[in-house]
C-alpha positions as CSV (number, residue, x, y, z in Angstrom):
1,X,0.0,0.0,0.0
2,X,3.1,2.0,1.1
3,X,4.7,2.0,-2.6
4,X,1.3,2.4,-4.2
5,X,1.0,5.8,-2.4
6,X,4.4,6.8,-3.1
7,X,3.5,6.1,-7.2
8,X,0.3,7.4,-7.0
9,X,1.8,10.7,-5.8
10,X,4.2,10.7,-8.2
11,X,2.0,10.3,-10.9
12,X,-0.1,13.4,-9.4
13,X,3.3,15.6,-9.6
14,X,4.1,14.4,-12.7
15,X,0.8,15.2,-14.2
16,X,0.3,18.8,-12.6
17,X,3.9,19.3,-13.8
18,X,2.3,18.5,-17.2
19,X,-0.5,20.2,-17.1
20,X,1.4,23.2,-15.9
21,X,3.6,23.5,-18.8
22,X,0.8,23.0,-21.4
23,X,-0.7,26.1,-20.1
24,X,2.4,28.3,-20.5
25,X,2.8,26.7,-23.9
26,X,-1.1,27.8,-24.5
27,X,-0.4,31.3,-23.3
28,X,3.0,31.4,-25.1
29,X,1.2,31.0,-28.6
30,X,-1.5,33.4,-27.8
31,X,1.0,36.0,-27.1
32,X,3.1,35.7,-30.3
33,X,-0.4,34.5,-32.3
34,X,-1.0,37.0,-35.4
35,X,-3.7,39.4,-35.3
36,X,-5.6,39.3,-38.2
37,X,-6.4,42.7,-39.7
38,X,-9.0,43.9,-42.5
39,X,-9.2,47.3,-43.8
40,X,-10.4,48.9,-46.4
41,X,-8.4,51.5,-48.0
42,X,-4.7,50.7,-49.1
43,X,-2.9,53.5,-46.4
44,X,-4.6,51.7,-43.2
45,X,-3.5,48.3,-44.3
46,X,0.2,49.7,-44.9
47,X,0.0,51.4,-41.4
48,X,-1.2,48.1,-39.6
49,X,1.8,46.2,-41.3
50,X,4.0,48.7,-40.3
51,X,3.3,48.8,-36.9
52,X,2.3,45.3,-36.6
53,X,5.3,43.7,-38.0
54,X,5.6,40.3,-37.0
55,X,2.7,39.8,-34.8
56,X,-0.1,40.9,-38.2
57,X,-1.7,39.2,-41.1
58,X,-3.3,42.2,-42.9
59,X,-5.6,42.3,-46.3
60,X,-7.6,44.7,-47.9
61,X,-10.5,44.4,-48.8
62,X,-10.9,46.4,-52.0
63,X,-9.1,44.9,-54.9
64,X,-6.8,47.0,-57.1
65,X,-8.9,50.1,-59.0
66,X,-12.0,49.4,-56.8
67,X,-14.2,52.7,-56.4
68,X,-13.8,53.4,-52.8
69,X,-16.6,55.7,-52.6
70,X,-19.2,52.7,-54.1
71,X,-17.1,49.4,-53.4
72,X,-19.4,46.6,-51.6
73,X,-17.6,44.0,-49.7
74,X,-18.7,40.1,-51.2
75,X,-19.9,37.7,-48.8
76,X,-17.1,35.7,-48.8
77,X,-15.2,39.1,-47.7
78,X,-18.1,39.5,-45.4
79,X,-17.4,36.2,-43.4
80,X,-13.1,36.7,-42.9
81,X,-14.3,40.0,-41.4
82,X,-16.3,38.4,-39.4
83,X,-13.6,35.8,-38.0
84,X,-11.0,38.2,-38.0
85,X,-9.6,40.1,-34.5
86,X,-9.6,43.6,-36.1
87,X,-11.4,45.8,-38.9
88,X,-10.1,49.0,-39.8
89,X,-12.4,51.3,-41.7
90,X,-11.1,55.0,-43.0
91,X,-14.9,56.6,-42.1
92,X,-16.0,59.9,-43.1
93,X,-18.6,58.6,-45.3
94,X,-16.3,57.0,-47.4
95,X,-17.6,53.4,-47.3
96,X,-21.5,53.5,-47.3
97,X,-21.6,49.3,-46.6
98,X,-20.1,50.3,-43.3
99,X,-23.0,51.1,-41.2
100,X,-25.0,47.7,-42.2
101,X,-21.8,45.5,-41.7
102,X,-21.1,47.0,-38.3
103,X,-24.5,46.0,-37.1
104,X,-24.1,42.2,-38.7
105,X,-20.8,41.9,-36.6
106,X,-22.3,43.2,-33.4
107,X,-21.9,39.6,-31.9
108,X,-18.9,38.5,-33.0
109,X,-15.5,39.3,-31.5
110,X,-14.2,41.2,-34.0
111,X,-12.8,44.9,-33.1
112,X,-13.9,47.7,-35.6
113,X,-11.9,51.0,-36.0
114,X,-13.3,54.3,-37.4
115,X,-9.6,55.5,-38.5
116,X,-10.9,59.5,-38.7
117,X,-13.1,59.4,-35.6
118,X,-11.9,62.6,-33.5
119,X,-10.1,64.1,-36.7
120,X,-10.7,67.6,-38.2
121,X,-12.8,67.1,-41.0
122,X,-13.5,69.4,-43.5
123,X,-16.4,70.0,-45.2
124,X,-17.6,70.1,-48.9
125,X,-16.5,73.5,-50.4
126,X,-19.5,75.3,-52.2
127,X,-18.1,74.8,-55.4
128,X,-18.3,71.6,-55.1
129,X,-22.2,71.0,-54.0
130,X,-23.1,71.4,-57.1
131,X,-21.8,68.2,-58.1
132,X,-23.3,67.0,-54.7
133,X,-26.6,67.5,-56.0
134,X,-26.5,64.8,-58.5
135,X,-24.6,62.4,-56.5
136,X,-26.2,59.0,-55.5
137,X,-24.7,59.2,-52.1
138,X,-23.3,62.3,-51.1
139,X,-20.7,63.5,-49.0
140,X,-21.0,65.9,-46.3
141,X,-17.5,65.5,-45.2
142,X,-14.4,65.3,-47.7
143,X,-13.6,61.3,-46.3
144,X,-9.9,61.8,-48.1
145,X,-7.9,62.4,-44.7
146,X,-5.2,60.0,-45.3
147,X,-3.6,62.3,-48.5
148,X,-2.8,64.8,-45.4
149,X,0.2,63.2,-43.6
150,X,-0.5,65.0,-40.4
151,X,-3.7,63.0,-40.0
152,X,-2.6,60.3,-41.5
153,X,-0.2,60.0,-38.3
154,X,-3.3,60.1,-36.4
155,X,-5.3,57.5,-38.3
156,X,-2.1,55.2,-37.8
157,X,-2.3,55.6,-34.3
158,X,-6.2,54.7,-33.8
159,X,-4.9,51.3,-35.4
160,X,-1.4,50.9,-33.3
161,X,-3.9,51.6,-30.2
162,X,-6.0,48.8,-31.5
163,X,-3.6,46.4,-31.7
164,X,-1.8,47.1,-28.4
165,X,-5.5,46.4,-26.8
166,X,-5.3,43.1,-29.0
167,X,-1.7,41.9,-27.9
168,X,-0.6,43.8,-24.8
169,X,2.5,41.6,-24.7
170,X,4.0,43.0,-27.8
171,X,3.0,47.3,-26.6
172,X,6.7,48.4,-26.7
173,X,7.2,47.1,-30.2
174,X,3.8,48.5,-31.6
175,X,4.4,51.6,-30.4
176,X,8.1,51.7,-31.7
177,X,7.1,51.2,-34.6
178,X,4.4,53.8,-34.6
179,X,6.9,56.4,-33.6
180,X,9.1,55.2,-36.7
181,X,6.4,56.0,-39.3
182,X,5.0,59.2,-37.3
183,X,8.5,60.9,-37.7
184,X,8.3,59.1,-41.5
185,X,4.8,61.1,-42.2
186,X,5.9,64.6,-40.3
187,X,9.2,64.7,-42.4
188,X,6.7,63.7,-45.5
189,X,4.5,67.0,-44.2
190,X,7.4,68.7,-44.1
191,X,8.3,68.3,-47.5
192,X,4.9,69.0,-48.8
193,X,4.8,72.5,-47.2
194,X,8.2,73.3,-48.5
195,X,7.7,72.2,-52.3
196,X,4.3,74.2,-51.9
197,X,5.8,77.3,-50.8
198,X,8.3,77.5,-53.8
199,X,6.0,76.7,-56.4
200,X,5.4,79.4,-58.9
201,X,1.4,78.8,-58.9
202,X,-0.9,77.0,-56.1
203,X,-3.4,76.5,-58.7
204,X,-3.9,73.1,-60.4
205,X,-6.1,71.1,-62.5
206,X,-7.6,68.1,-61.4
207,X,-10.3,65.6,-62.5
208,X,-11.6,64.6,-59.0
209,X,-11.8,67.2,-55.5
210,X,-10.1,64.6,-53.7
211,X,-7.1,66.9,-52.5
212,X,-9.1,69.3,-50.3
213,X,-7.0,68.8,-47.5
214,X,-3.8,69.6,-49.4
215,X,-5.7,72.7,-49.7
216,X,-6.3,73.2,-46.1
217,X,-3.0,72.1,-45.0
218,X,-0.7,73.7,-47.4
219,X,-2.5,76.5,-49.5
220,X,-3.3,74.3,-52.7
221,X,-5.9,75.1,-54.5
222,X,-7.5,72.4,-56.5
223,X,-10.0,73.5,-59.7
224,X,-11.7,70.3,-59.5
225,X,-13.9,68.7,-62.6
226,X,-16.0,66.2,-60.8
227,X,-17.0,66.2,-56.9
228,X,-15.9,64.2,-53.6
229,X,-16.6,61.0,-55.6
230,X,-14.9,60.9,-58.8
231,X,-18.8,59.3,-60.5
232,X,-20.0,62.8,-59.9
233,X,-20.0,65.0,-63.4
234,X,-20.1,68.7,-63.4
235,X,-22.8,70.6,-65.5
236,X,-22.1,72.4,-69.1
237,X,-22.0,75.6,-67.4
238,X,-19.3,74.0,-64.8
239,X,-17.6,72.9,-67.3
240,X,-16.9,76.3,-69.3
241,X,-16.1,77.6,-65.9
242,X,-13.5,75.3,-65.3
243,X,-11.4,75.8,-68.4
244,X,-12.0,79.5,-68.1
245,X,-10.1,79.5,-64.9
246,X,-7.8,76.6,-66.3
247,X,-6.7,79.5,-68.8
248,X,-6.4,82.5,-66.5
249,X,-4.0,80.6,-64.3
250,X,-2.1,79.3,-67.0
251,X,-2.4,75.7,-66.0
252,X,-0.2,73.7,-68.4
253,X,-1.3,70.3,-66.9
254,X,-4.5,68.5,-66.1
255,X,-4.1,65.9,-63.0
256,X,-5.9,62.7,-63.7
257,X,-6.3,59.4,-60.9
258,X,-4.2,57.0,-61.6
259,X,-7.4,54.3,-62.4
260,X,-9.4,56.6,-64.7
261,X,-9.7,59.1,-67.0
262,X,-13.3,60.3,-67.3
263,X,-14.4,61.4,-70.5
264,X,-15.9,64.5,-69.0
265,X,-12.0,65.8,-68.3
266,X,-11.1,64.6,-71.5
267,X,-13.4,67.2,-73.0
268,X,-11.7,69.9,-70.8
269,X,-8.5,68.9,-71.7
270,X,-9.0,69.0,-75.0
271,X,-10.6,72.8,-74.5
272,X,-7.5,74.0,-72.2
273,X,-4.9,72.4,-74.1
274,X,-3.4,70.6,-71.1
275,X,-1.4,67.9,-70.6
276,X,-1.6,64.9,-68.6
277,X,-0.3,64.4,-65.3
278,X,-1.5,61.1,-63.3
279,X,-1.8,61.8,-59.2
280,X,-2.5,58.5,-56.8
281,X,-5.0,58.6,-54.4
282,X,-4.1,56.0,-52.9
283,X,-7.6,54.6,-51.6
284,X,-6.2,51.3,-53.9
285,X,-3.3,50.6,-55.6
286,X,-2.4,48.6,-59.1
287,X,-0.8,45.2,-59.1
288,X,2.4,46.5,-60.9
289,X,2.6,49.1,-57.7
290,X,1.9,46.3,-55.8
291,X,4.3,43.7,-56.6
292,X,7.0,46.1,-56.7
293,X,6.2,46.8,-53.0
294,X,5.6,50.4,-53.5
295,X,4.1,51.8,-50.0
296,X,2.3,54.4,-48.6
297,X,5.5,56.4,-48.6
298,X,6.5,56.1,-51.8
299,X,3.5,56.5,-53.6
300,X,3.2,60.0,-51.7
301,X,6.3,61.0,-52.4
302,X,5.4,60.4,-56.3
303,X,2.2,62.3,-56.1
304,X,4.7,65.6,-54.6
305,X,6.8,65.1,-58.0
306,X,3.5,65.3,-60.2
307,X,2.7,68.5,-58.0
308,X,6.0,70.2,-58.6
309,X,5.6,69.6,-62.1
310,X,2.4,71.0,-62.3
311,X,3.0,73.9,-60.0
312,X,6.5,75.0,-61.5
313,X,5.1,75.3,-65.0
């Protein structure tokens, strides 16, 4: 009986010893477990990877030329969001599904983050509501925050707060990295201001008012063909008005999206004699941009060549 109790209490060590180290090992690979991260726009999934490193899988959910301001996410899309541990949405009005998806995920796990809640939003300008009124879904808000570095910044900290929330374990890395790509987008800023202070003419051309925030930040000012979404189409008497001041100001070039080059500002290039320039908007990117790795960074720092260009005519 003696040596039965002696292995029966060795047995019980032995299997609280196990036990024991099965729920570090458990723990262990939550910690270091990868978050997995939706977005919508291209910028917000480029800021999670950033800042994520290691510890994120990250997709977005709008394939390359999608129309951010009408994209609808499939089913299929619809049920990875729903499994996933975070959703990052740019807000503003930009994604109309939003609102309905948000109340078909209210009882799963999944963390949603308005990236421009608490941001300084601007509103439409009045030469642009005439374009308003013909929209299907209009904007009362210009939802383009991320071209502005400076709230950028801000955007990519809503989503290094989320993940620190989401993995506590890995804080001081998240937030390393943060601080890397903040001073990334204020030296970014920095060169936008400069580049726009030397330019010969603030003026310029473009087929779509998604740049009012270069406006507000730096003194730009955009003479825009269509409205907030780049569906919207100006009216005849817009349109005269537009290459009227296209001539006044001496524009030499006409800024179209890299996706799209609406017939409508065709017809004013044509009539001001302009020539093409192409400006990113970064909302999605091509495959060739894509596969060459090109990043939120980079693509930026194209767009401020194109405006020097057409600013230093």
């Amino acid at each position: 009986m003696k040596k039965q109790a002696i292995i029966l209490s060795l047995f019980l060590i032995i299997s609280a010893f196990v036990t024991g180290c099965g729920k570090e090992s458990s723990t262990a690979k939550q910690q270091n477990e990868k978050i997995t991260v939706y977005t919508t726009i291209f910028p917000l999934k480029d800021f999670a990877e950033k800042i994520g490193g290691n510890y994120v899988d990250v997709q977005a959910i709008y394939p390359a030329g999608a129309d951010s301001h009408t994209y609808e996410p499939s089913q299929k899309q619809t049920v990875s969001i729903a499994k996933a541990d975070l959703f990052v949405y740019n807000g503003a009005e930009l994604e109309p599904f939003v609102d309905k998806l948000e109340e078909s995920l209210k009882q799963e796990k999944v963390t949603i983050v308005n990236a421009s809640e608490g941001l300084p939003l601007i509103t439409s300008s009045e030469e642009e509501e005439e374009h308003e009124e013909t929209e299907a879904h209009p904007h009362d808000q210009d939802p383009h925050v991320w071209l502005d570095p400076s709230l950028a910044a801000r955007q990519a900290e809503a989503i290094k707060n989320a993940l620190v929330k989401l993995q506590p374990a890995h804080k001081d890395e998240f937030e390393k990295n943060y601080e890397v790509l903040k001073q990334q987008l204020n030296d970014l800023d920095k060169e936008f201001q400069t580049a726009v202070n030397n330019a010969k003419t603030k003026e310029i051309l473009v087929s779509h008012a998604a740049y009012g925030y270069w406006e507000h930040r730096y003194g730009i000012k955009q003479i825009a063909i269509a409205g907030l979404s780049a569906s919207q189409e100006p009216s005849q008497k817009k349109l005269t008005e537009i290459a009227k001041l296209a001539k006044e100001h001496h524009l030499q070039y006409i800024l179209f999206e890299t996706f799209a080059t609406p017939k409508v500002a065709e017809v004013v290039q044509k009539e001001t004699g302009t020539k093409i320039l192409r400006l990113n908007h970064l909302a999605t990117i091509s495959e060739e941009d894509a596969k060459k790795n090109k990043d939120y960074l980079t693509l930026m720092k194209e767009n401020l060549e194109t405006l020097k260009k057409a600013m230093n005519p």
